[in-house]
C-alpha positions in Angstrom: -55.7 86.5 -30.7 -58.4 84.0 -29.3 -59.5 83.4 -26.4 -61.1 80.2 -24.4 -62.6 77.9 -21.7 -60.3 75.3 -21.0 -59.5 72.9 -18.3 -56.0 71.5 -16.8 -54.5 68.2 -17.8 -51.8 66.9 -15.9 -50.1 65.9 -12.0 -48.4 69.2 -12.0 -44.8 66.8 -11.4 -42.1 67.5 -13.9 -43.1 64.4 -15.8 -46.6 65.0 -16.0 -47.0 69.1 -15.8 -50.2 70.8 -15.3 -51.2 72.9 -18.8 -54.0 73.7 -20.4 -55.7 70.4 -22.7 -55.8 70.7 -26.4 -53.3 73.6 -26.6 -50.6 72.7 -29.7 -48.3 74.9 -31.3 -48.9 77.9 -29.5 -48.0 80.8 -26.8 -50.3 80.9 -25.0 -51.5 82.8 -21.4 -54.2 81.5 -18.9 -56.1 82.9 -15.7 -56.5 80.2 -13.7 -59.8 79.3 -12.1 -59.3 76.4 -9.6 -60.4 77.3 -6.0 -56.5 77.1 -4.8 -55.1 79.1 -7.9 -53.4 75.8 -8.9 -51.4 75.0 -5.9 -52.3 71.5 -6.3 -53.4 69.6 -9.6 -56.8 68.4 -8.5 -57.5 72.1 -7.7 -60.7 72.1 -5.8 -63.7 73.5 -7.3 -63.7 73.5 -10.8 -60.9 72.5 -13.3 -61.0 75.6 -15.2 -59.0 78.5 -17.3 -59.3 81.2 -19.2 -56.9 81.0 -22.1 -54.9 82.9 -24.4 -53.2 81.6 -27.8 -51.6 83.7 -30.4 -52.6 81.2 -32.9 -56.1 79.2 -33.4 -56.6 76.3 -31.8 -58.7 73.7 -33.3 -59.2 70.7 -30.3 -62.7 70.5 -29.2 -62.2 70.5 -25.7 -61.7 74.2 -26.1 -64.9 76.5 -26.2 -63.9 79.8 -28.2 -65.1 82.6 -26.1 -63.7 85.8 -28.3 -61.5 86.3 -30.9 -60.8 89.7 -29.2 -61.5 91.6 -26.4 -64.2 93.8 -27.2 -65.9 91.2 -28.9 -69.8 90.3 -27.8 -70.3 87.1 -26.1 -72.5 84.4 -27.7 -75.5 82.3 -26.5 -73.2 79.3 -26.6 -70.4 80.7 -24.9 -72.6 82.1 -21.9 -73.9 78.4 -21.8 -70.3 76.7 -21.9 -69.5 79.3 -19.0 -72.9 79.0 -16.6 -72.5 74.9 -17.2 -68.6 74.6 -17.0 -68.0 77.3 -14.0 -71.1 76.6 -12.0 -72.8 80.4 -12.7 -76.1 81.2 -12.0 -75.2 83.4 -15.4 -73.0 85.7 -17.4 -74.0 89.1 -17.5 -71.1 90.5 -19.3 -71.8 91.8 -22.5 -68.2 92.1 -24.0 -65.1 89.4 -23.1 -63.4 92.2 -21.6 -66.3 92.7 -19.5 -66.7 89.2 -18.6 -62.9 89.2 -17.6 -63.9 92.0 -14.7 -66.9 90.6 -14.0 -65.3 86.9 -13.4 -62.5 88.7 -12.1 -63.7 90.6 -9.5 -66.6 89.1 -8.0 -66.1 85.1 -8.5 -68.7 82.8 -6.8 -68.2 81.8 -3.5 -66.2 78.4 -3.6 -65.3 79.0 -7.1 -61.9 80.8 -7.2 -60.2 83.4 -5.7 -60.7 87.1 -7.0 -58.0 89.5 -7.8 -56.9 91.8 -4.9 -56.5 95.9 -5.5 -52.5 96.7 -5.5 -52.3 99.0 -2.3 -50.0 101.8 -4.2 -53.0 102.1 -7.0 -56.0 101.3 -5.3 -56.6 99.1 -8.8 -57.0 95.2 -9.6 -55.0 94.4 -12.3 -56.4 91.4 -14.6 -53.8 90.4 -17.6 -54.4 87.6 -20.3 -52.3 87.9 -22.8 -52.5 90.9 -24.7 -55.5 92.4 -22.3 -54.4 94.6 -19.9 -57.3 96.3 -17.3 -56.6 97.9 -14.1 -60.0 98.2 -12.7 -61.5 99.5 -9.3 -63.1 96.5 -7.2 -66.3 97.2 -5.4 -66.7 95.2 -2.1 -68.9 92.8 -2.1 -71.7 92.9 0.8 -71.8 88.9 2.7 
């Protein structure tokens, strides 16, 4: 079950959808992380995602991040995620910690974060099989 950095391809019209480049053959899952949360194709900020395919995908405009969720982060992916997202750096030791960490306390401009559910108290981040309901700290401005 990997996991990637992508970007979007597409006008978002029924002719020319918005999905994720390079994926073939697959079902797949994203978290999207244009500044708007895709309202419009352009997006505003970055043209990113975080992607989820059942299968392997091979086209190299996809950077493999994990293969699952506990896995360690390389060098290389930290680099394809400081240069592609605009990060000062990735902290996250784990994917599953770089989910939260992305997640929760996005850079300013970048995209929006995920909001705690009232009822629970808890942010809830889902990519395809990954499930984490997770407190969020306020961040001091």
């Amino acid at each position: 079950m990997p996991f990637y950095l992508g970007q979007w391809i597409g006008a978002g019209t029924r002719r020319d959808p918005c999905v994720p480049q390079g994926v073939k053959g697959a079902d797949w899952s994203v978290i999207d992380l244009r500044a708007d949360g895709g309202a419009t194709p352009a997006g505003g900020g970055v043209n990113a995602l975080l992607l989820h395919a059942d299968t392997p995908q091979t086209d190299p405009s996809l950077v493999l991040l994990a293969d699952a969720e506990t896995d360690v982060l390389t060098i290389a992916g930290k680099l394809a995620l400081t240069t592609k997202l605009g990060l000062a750096s990735v902290t996250a030791l784990t994917f599953r910690d770089l989910l939260v960490e992305l997640m929760t306390n996005p850079p300013a401009g970048k995209w929006k974060p995920v909001l705690s559910k009232p009822t629970t108290g808890l942010a809830e981040i889902n990519l395809g099989p990954v499930k984490i309901a997770t407190a969020v700290v306020a961040s001091v401005s």
